[in-house]
C-alpha positions in Angstrom: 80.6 -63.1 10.5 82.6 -60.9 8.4 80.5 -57.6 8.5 80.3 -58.2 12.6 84.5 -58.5 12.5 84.7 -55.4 10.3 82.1 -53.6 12.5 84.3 -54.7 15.6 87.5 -53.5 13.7 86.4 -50.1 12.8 85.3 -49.7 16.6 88.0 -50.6 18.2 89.8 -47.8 18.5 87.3 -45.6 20.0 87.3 -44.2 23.0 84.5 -45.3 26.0 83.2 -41.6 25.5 83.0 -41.8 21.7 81.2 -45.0 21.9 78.8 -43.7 24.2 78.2 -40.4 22.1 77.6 -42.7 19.6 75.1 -45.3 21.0 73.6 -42.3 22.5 73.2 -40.7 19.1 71.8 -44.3 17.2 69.3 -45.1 20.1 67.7 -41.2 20.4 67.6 -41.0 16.9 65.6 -43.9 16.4 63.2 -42.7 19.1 62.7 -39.4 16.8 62.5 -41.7 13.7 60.0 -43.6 15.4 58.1 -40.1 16.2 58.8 -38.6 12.8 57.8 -41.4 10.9 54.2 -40.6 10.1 54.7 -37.2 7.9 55.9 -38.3 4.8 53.3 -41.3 4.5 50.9 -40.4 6.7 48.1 -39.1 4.1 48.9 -43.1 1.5 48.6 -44.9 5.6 45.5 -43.4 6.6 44.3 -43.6 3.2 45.3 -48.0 3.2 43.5 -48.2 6.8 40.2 -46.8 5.7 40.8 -44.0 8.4 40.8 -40.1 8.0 43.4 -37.0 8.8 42.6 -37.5 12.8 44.3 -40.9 12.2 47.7 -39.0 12.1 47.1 -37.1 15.3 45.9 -39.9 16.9 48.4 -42.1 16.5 51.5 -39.5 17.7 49.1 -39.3 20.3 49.2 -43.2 21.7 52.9 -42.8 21.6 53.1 -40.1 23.2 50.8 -41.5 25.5 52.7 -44.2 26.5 55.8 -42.3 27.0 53.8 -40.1 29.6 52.6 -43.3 31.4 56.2 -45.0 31.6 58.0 -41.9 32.6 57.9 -42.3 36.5 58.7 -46.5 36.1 61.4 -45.4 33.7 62.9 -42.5 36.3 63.2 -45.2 39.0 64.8 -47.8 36.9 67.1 -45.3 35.9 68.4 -44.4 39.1 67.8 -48.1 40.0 69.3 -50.5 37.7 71.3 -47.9 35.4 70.9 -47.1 31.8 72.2 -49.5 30.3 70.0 -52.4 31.4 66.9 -49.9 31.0 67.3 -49.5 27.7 68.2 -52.5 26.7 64.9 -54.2 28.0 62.4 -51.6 26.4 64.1 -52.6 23.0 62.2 -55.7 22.8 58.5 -53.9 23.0 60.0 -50.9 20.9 60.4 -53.7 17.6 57.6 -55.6 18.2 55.6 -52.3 18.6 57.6 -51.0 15.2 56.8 -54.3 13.5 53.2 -53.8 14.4 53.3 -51.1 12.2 54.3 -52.9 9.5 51.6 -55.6 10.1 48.3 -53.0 10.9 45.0 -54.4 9.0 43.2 -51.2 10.5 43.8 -48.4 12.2 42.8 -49.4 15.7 45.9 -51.8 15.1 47.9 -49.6 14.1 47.1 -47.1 17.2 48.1 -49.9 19.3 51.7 -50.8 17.7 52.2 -47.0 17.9 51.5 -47.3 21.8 53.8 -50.2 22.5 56.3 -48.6 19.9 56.2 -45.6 22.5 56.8 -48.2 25.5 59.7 -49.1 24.2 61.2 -45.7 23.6 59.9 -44.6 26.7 63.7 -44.4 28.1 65.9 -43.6 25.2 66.1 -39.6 25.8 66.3 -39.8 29.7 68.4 -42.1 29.6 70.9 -40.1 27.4 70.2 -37.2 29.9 71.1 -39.3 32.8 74.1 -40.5 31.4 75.8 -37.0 30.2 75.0 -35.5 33.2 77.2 -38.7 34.7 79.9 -38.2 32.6 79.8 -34.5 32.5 78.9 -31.8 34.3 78.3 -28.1 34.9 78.5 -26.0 31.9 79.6 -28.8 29.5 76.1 -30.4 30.4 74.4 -28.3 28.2 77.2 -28.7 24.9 76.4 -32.9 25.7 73.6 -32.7 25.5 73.2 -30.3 22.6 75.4 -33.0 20.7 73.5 -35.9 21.7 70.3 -34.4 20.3 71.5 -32.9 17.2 73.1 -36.4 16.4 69.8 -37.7 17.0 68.0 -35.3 14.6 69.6 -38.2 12.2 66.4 -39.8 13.2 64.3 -37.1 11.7 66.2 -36.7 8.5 65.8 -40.5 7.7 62.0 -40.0 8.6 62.0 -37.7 5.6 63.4 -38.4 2.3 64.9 -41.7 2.7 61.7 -42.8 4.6 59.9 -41.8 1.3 62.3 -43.3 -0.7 61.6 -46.9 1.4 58.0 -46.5 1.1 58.7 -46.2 -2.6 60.7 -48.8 -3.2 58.7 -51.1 -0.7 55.7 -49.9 0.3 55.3 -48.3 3.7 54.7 -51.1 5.3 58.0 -52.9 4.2 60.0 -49.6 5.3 58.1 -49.7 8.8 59.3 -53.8 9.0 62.8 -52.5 7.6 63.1 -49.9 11.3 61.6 -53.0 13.5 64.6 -54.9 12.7 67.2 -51.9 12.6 65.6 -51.0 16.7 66.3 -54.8 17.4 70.1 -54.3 16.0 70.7 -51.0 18.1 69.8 -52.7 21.4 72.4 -55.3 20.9 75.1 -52.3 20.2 73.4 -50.7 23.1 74.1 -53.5 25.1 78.0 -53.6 24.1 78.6 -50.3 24.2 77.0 -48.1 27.1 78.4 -48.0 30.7 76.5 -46.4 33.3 79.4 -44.3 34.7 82.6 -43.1 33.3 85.8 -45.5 33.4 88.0 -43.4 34.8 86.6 -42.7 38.1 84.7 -45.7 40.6 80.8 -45.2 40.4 79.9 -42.0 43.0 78.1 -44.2 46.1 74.8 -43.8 45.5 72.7 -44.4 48.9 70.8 -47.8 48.6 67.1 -47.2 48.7 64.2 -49.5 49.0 60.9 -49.1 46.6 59.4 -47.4 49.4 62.5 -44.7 49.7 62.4 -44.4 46.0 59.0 -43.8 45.8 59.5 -40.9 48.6 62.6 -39.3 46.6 59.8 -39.3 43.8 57.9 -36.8 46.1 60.7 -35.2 46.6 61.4 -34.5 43.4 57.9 -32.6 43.1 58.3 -31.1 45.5 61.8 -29.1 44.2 61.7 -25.6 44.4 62.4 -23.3 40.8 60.0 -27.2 39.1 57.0 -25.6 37.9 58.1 -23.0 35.9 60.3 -25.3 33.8 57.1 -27.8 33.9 55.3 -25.4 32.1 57.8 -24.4 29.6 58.6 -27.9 28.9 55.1 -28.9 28.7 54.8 -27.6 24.5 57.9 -26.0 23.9 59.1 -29.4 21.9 55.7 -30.8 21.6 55.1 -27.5 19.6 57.4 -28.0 16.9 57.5 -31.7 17.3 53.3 -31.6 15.9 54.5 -29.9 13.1 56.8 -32.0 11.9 56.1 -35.0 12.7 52.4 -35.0 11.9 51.0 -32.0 10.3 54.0 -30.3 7.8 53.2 -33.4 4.9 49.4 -33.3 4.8 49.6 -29.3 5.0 52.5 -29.1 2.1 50.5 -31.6 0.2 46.6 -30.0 0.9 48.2 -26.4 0.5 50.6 -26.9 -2.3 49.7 -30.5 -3.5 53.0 -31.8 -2.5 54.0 -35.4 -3.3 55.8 -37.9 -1.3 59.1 -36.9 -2.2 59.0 -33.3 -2.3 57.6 -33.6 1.0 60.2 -35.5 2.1 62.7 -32.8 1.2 61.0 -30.0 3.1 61.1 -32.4 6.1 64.8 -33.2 5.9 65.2 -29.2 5.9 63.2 -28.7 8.9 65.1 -31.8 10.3 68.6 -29.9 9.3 67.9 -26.8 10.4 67.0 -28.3 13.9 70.1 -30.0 14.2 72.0 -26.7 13.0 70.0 -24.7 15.8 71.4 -27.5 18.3 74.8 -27.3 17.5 74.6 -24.2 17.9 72.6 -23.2 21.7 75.6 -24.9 23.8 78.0 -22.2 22.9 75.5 -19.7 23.0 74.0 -20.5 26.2 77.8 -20.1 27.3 78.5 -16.9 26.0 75.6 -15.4 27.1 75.9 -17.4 30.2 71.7 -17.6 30.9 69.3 -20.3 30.5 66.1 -18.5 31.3 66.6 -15.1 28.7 67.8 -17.6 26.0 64.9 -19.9 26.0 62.2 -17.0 26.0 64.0 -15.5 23.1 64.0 -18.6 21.2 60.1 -19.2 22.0 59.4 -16.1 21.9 60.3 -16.3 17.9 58.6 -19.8 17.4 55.5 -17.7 18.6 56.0 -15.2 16.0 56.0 -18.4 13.2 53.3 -19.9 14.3 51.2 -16.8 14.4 52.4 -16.2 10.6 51.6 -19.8 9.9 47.6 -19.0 11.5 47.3 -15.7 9.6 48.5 -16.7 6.8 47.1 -19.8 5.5 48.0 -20.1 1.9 51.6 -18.5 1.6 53.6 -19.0 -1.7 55.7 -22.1 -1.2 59.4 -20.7 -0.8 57.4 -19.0 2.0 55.7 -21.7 3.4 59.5 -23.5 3.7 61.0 -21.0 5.2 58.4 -20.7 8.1 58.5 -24.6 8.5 62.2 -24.5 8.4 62.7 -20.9 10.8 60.1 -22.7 13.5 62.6 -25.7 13.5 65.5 -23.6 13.8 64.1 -21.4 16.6 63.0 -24.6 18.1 66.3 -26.1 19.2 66.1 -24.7 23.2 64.4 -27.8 24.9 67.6 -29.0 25.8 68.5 -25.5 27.4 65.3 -26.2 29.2 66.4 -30.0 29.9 70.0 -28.6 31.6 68.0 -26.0 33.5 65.9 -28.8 35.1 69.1 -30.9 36.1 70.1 -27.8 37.8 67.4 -28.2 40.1 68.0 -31.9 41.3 70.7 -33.7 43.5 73.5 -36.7 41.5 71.0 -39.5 42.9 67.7 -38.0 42.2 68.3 -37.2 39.0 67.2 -40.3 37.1 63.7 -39.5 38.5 64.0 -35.4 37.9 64.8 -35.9 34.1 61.8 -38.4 33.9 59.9 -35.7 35.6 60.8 -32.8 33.5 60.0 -35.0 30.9 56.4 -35.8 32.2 55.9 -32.3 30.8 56.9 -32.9 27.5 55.4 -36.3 26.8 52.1 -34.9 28.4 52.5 -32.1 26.0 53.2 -34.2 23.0 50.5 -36.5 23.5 47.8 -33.6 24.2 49.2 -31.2 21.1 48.8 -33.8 18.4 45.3 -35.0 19.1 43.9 -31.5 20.0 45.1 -30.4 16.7 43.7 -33.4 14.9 40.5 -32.6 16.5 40.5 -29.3 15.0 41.4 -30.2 11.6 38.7 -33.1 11.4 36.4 -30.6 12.7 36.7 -27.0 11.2 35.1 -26.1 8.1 36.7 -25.8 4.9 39.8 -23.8 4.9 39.7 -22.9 8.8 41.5 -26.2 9.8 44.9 -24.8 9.6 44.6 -21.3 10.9 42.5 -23.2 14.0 45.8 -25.5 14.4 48.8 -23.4 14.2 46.4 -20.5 16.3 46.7 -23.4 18.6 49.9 -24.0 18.9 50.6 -20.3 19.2 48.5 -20.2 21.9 49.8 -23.1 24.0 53.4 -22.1 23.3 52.6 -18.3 24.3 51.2 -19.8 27.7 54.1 -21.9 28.5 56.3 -19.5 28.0 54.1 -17.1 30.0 54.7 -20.0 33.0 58.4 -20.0 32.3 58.8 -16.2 32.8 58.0 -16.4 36.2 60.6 -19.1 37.5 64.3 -17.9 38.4 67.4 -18.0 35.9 70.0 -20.4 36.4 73.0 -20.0 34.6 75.5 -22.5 33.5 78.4 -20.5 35.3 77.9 -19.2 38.8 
């Protein structure tokens, strides 16, 4: 076909590494669109289902959910089969699940697509860990990473204004069939573009394992020493910011300032921005100030401050409002620092299974965080619901990083 042949052409030239950046960056970022999703039509979906605000938390909830209970399956296919084939197979429950969406007569429906959407991206960020930390290493492992992930905040920003504009022009549930068929097309470039291991240097011999071995490096994994501490910082420090802005910025813009769709939109493709600026940004910073540990609690340290602000002050002028929304985001960029720290911990051929651990904390995190707040919103009186939300979140991010504190530094230069 001709758009496949001019695809092909424009590609061609491109290095292995550029075309893994950029499958890396197309495949995470529809993972975070797939989060994201819910903010700008979350209070016009629940409002079609015949289902309250809870409906929002909820349904982050069951994807998160699922992503928690494919995590350990996922680590050992990782370090198993590779990558590449990983991914490639979740795609298949990740656009049904999307197309689900699109098809919901009710909201226990729709909860379910959102779970098997989060089966299918149960593998899309661990897998880009796994593979940068294959074809880089030491202090660039951080910079990768940062890249990766700011690439992917692509994901967010689409869940924002041009999401609205979708749902606009077809309804929401056309723009959720519109991503089912765009996650089927990124599998296939998945497929064609991703090796597991660089092409200038054979595949490091990894030691064969049976199920029972791999089950036993598991334990080992848990085992690590320096594991809890970045457990518990990992736990809500992107689960945090990830509540806001994927499920409770929109209905708070549009309860507190009566903000429609597309202005709504806007302020979520700032937050989105500002994340992605913060990301490009912590690789070169981490360098310079060559610690993992001091630059994370900083950074959280300051999300904690804007989510106290948020609490105290529940009806702040608008350009206010923005500017905490967009600061928390901002600040909010150091889960990858946290990531690299983790991948410090592990050895080359347990690493599949560390990342998927580290990131047991964060799904278990993201799952919790979204339906605990939409507990407290359905539940407080009147104009409490807010302050009891972002208190929350305060409070959960103050413990983690409480956790963190105690575990040793480990910088990305000896």
């Amino acid at each position: 076909m001709p758009g496949e042949a001019t695809a092909a052409h424009a590609t061609a030239g491109l290095s292995p590494a550029a075309k893994l950046l950029l499958a890396l960056a197309l495949m995470t970022s529809a993972s975070q669109f797939h989060r994201a999703a819910l903010g700008v039509v979350g209070p016009e979906l629940a409002a079609s289902l015949g289902a309250g605000p809870a409906l929002l938390g909820a349904a982050n909830g069951a994807f998160f959910l699922a992503l928690l209970l494919l995590q350990v399956p996922v680590g050992l296919a990782l370090d198993r089969i590779g990558p590449r084939r990983t991914v490639t197979w979740l795609t298949a429950p990740a656009a049904l699940g999307a197309l689900g969406q699109a098809l919901a007569p009710d909201a226990a429906w729709f909860l379910g697509a959102r779970f098997l959407l989060g089966l299918g991206s149960a593998a899309s960020f661990m897998a880009s860990v796994v593979l940068c930390a294959r074809w880089h290493a030491g202090a660039g492992l951080t910079t990768a990473l940062a890249r990766v992930f700011a690439l992917s905040q692509g994901g967010i920003l689409l869940a924002g204004a041009p999401f609205a504009a979708a749902a606009g022009a077809f309804g929401w549930r056309g723009a959720y069939a519109l991503s089912a068929a765009v996650t089927l097309g990124l599998g296939a470039l998945w497929w064609v573009w991703v090796r597991d291991d660089p092409p200038d240097r054979p595949p490091p011999v990894r030691p064969a394992e049976t199920l029972a071995g791999a089950l036993r490096g598991q334990l080992t994994v848990w085992g690590t020493p320096g594991l809890l501490p970045v457990l518990a910082m990992h736990l809500v420090g992107y689960a945090v910011m990830a509540t806001v802005l994927a499920v409770w910025a929109g209905p708070w813009l549009a309860e507190v300032h009566g903000l429609a769709p597309g202005p709504r939109g806007a302020v979520l493709f700032a937050m989105g921005l500002a994340l992605v600026l913060g990301l490009l940004g912590v690789g070169p910073l981490e360098r310079r100030l060559n610690t993992r540990k001091w630059l994370v609690a900083g950074m959280a340290s300051g999300a904690v401050l804007v989510l106290l602000a948020l609490a105290l002050w529940p009806r702040p002028p608008l350009s206010a409002a923005i500017s905490l929304l967009v600061g928390l985001c901002l600040l909010s960029c150091y889960p990858v620092v946290v990531v690299a720290h983790g991948r410090s911990l592990f050895p080359d051929h347990l690493v599949g299974r560390g990342a998927t651990t580290v990131n047991l904390a964060q799904t278990l995190g993201s799952a919790a965080l979204p339906a605990l707040t939409g507990w407290a919103v359905a539940i407080a009186p009147g104009g409490a619901a807010w302050p009891i939300a972002f208190g929350t979140l305060a409070a959960a991010l103050a413990l983690g990083l409480a956790g963190y504190l105690t575990g040793k530094d480990a910088p990305p230069r000896p």
